[in-house]
N, C-alpha and C positions, 0 to 999 in steps of 0.2 A: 488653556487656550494660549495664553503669553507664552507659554515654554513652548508650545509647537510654533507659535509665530517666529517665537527668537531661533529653533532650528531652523526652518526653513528660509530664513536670513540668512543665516550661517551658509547653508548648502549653496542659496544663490552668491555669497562672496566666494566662494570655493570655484563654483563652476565658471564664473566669470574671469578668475583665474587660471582657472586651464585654460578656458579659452585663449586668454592674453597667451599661452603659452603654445598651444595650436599654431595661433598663428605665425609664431616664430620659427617653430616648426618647418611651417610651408615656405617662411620666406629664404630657409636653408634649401629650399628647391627637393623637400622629402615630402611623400605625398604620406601623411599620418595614418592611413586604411589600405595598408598593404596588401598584396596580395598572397598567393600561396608561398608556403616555405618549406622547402625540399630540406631533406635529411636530416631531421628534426627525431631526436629519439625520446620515449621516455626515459622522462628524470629516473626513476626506481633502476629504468633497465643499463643506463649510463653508471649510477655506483656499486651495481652489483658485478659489472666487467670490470670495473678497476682494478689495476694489477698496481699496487707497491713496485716503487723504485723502476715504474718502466715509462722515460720519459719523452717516446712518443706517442704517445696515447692523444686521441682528439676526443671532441665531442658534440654536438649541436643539437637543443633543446629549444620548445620555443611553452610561452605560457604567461602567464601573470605577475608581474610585481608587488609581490606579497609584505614585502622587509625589504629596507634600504639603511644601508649606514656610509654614511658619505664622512669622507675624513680628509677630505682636499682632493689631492691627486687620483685617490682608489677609493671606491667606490664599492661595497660587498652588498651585493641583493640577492634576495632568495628570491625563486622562481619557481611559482607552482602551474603543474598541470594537472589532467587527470589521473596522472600514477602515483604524486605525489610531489616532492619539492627538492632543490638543488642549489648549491650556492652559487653562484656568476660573482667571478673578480673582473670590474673594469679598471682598468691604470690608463690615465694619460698617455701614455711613454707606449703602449700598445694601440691605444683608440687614437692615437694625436689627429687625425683627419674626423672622427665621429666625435670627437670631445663636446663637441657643440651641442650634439646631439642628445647624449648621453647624461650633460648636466641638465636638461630638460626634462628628465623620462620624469613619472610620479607612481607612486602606491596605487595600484591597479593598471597600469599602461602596459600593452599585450604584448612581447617584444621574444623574435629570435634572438640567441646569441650561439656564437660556435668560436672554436679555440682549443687549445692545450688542455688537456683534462691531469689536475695532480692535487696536493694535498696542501693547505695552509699549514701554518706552524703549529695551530691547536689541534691537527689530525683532520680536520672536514675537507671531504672532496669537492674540490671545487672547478668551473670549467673557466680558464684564464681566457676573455674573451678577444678576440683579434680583431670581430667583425658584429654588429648590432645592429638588426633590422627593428624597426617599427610598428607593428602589424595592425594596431589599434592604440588609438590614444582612450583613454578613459576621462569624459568630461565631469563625473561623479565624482569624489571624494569616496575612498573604502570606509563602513561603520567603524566606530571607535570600538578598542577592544573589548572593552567591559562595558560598553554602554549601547549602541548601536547592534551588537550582535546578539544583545540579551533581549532586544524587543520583539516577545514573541509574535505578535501581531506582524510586525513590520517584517519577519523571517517569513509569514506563510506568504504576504504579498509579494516579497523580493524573492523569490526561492533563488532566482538567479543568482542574488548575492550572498545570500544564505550557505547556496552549495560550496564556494571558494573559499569564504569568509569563516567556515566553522568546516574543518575535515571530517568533523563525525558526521556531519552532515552527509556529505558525500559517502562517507561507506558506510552508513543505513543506505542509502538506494541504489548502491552500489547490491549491496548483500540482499534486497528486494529481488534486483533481477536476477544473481545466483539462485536462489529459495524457487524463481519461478522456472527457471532454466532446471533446475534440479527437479521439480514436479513432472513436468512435461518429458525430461527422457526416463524419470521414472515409471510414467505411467505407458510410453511408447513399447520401454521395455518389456511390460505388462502386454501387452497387442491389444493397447487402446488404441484407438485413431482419433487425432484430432479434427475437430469438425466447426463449422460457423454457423450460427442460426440468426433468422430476424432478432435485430434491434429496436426496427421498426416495429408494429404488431396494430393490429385490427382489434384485435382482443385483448386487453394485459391480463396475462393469465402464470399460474403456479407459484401463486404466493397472493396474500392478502397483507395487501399492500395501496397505497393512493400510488394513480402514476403520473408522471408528466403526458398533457396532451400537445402532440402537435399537428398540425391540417399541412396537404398535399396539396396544393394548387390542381396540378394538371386535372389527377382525378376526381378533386372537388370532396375531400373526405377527412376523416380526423383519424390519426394514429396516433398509438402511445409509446414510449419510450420504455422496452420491455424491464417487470421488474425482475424477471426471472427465465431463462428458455427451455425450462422445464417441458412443457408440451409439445416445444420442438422437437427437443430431443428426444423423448418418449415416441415420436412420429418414427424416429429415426430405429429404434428396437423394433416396429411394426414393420418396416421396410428392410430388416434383415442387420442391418448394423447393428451386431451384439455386444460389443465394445466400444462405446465413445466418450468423449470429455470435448469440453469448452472453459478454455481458461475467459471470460468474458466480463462484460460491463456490465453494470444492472442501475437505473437509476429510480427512486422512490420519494415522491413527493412530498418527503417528511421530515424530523426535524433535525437537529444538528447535537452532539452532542462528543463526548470523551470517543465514543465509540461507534458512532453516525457521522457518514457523511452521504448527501443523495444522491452522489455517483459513486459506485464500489465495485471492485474487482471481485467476482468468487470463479472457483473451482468448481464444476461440476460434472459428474462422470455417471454414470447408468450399465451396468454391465447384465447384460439378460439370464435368466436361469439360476440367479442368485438371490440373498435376504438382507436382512439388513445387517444382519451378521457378517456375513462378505464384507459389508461396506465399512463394517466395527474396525474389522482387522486389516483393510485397506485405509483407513483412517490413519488407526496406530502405525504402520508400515511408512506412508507418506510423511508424518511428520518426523516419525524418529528420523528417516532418512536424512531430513532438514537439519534435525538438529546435529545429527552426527558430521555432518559436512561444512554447518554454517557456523557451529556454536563451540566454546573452547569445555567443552563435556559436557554432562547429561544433568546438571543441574545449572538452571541459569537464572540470574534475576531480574524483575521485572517490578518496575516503581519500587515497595517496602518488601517486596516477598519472593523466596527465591521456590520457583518451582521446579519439581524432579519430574525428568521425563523419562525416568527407568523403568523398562517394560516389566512386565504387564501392567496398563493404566486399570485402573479402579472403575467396577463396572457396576451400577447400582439402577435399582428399581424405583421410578419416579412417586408411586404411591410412598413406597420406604422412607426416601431421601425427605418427603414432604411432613411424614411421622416425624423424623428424627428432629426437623429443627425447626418445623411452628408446634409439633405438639397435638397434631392433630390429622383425623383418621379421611382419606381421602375421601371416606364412606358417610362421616358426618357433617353433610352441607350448614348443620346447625352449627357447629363448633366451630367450621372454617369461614362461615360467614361474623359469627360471631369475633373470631380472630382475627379478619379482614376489618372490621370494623375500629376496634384495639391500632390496632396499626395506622388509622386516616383514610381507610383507601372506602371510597363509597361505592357499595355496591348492589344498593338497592336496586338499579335496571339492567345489572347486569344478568347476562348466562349463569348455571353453575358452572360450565366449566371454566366460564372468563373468571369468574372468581376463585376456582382454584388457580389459576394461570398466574393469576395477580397475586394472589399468595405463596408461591411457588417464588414469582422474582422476588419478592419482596423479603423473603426468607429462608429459601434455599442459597441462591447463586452466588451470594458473595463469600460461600464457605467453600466453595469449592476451587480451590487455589490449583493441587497438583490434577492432573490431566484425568477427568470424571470421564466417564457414557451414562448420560443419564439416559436409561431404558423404556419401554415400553409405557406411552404417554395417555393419555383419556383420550378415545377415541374419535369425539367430539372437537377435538382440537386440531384432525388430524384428516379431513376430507381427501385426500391423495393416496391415503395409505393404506394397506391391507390392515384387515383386523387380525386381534390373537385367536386361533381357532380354539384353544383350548380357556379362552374368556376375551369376548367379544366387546368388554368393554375398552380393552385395552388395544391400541394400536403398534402394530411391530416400526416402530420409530425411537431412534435415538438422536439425542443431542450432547456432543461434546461440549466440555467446558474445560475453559484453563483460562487461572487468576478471576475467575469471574466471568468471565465472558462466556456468553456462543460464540464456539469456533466451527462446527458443524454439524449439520444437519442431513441425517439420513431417513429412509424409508424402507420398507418391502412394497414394490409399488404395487399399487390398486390395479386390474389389471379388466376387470367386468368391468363391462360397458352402460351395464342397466346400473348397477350400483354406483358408479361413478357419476352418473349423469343426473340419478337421485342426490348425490352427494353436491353437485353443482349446484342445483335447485337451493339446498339448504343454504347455499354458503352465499349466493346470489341476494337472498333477502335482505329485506332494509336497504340495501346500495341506492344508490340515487340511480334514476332512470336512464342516464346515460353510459355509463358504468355496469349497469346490470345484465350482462352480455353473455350468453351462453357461448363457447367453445365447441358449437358443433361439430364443426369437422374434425376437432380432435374424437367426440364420441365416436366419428362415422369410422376414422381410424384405427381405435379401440376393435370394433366391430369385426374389422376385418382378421385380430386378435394380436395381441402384443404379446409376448413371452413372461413369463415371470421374471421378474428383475430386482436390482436393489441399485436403489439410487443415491447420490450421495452432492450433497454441496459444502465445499469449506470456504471461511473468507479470507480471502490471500490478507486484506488489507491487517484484519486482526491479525493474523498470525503474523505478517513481519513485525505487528508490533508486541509481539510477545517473545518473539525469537532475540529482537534488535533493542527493547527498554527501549521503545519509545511510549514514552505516556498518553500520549493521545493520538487516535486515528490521522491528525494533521500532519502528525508527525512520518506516517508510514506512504502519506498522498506527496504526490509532488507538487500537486495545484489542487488543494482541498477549495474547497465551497468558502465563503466568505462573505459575511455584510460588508455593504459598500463603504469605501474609507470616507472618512468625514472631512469636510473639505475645509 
């Protein structure tokens, strides 16, 4: 508590200080929140025109004061924006009218500069500046280098200063929106059409999950914040759209963790007349693409472990994968119950299949580093999905994995209406009474007959961070979820 009291002393002599400095500022008759600033190029795209030995070359960048080195008369600062950073030489002998001004700026102050663009004597391109606008004063102090930008707490609060303050910062979400720009005309290419469904929803439905509730005034009602628009979308193969996707939000009233946060982005695409097998092979297609484009080759690391994402990915059966490493036969509830127990996990009231499930994360998934399908799941875990006709206890669903993780989740979707509606019923129980909600009109939809389809969801947010080493979900969000700061 004394060390956050003695910072935030600190910050207040700091800011109180610019202030004093504002105001001198204004008393030079410069208004410190400028307005726009014309011909302003990016930094990157100013040192890649540089031409050696051609000494009318100009230049005009505008961005952050990231680095100052003041040595009396000339002044060298680095200036970053979003393409990158640049050096700006001020000299007296060139600013003599802005000098005033110039010795005022500070480490974070927003500032055009334009001038002579050539080279110092150590080689760096620099732009000699003639003319310095102001655009923003910065009353903050920037984090200190090693100490301020390592708090990771204080990075997810401040992302603002986060993104300037750390470049890698900036190109993880920078390389998020290529990944998702890279999804979307991949799958365009494909003759998906992109589509938007309820956020809002009457029902939370396709996926068992808790939702966020929130009430409508006008109409006097309660909506939930969908976890998933799977049903929508499914509506949508009924009404003839045989190719769709929704890059979308999904929010889940649950807990936080490395790899949770209760708002998430996922992928999800539905293509009619297809299996889950379709969806295997549009999986593997979708992500190589990612990695081929986004990542410096086909092996990339991520936290301790570098995963290969050289095709063909590893395609294994869920009963198998469960033999190989608890040791035990998906057939003997006695042995997996027994081994669930060994393990801590209490499973006296649970299902059998929650306790294979539970056994299953607790001893498959962290072996599964380079990029698995784990196959064809207990049926019972799987209400949405067609069964294997050739053994009914198993359902035609896979789940990808890389490093550990689910990264997506397929189907052969369920496509009867009686079966489905049975299947609802099942899944409905226990739920508290208000929660306990049929999806009729998706049955009535069913009804009217849906195609054979194979459905698919991946979660963008894991995959940038498996693509980008980011270690935690926080890291891939640009405003993850957060307990409130302590005051």
């Amino acid at each position: 508590m004394g060390a956050d009291l003695a910072k935030a002393e600190d910050i207040g002599k700091f800011e109180r200080q610019r202030r004093a400095k504002l105001t001198s500022i204004r008393n030079l008759g410069i208004d410190p929140y400028g307005g726009k600033y014309d011909g302003a190029e990016p930094a990157e795209d100013v040192k890649r025109r540089f031409k050696d030995g051609d000494d009318t070359q100009r230049a005009a960048c505008a961005g952050r004061i990231v680095l100052a080195r003041d040595i009396g008369k000339l002044i060298f600062i680095t200036l970053r924006d979003g393409s990158g950073t640049i050096q700006i030489g001020l000299s007296k002998s060139r600013l003599a009218e802005q000098w005033s001004l110039v010795k005022l700026l500070e480490l974070g102050d927003i500032i055009g500069a334009a001038g002579e663009l050539g080279k110092t004597k150590t080689g760096e391109i620099t732009i000699w500046a003639d003319s310095v606008t102001l655009l923003s004063k910065s009353l903050l102090p920037p984090p200190e280098k090693f100490h301020g930008l390592s708090d990771v707490d204080l990075r997810y609060r401040q992302r603002y200063v986060d993104l300037w303050a750390n470049p890698e910062v900036m190109e993880r979400f920078k390389k998020r929106s290529a990944i998702i720009a890279t999804i979307r005309a991949f799958l365009q290419g494909r003759g998906f059409l992109e589509v938007e469904t309820p956020m809002m929803q009457q029902i939370p439905g396709g996926a068992a999950a808790k939702p966020f509730v929130t009430h409508h005034n006008s109409l006097d009602m309660d909506l939930f914040l969908r976890i998933a628009p799977e049903l929508f979308l499914k509506r949508l193969l009924v009404g003839g759209m045989e190719k769709v996707f929704e890059i979308n939000r999904n929010f889940r009233n649950e807990g936080l963790s490395r790899q949770h946060n209760p708002e998430f982005t996922m992928l999800e695409v539905y293509q009619a007349y297809a299996d889950y097998n379709v969806m295997m092979d549009l999986t593997e297609e979708i992500i190589s693409e990612c990695v081929q484009k986004h990542c410096a080759g086909r092996e990339v690391r991520f936290a301790d472990v570098t995963i290969n994402y050289r095709q063909p990915w590893r395609r294994a059966e869920y009963a198998d994968l469960l033999a190989e490493y608890s040791g035990c036969s998906i057939d003997d509830m006695g042995a997996i119950r027994e081994k669930a127990q060994e393990l801590g996990l209490d499973e006296r009231a649970m299902d059998d299949a929650v306790v294979i499930s539970k056994l299953f994360e607790a001893t498959v998934e962290d072996n599964l580093v380079d990029p698995t399908f784990v196959v064809d799941y207990p049926a019972e875990l799987c209400p949405l999905t067609r069964r294997k006709k050739d053994n009914p206890k198993y359902a035609e669903r896979f789940e990808l994995y890389i490093a550990g993780m689910e990264l997506a989740n397929a189907y052969t979707e369920l496509n009867d209406p009686a079966v489905q509606e049975e299947n609802f019923k099942i899944q409905l129980r226990g739920q508290e009474e208000s929660m306990a909600k049929m999806d009729v009109d998706f049955i009535t939809a069913l009804k009217y007959g849906m195609p054979p389809a194979g459905g698919l969801g991946i979660g963008i947010d894991r995959l940038v961070m498996v693509l980008t080493g980011a270690a935690s979900i926080r890291d891939a969000v640009l405003f993850p979820l957060l307990k409130p700061a302590k005051e």
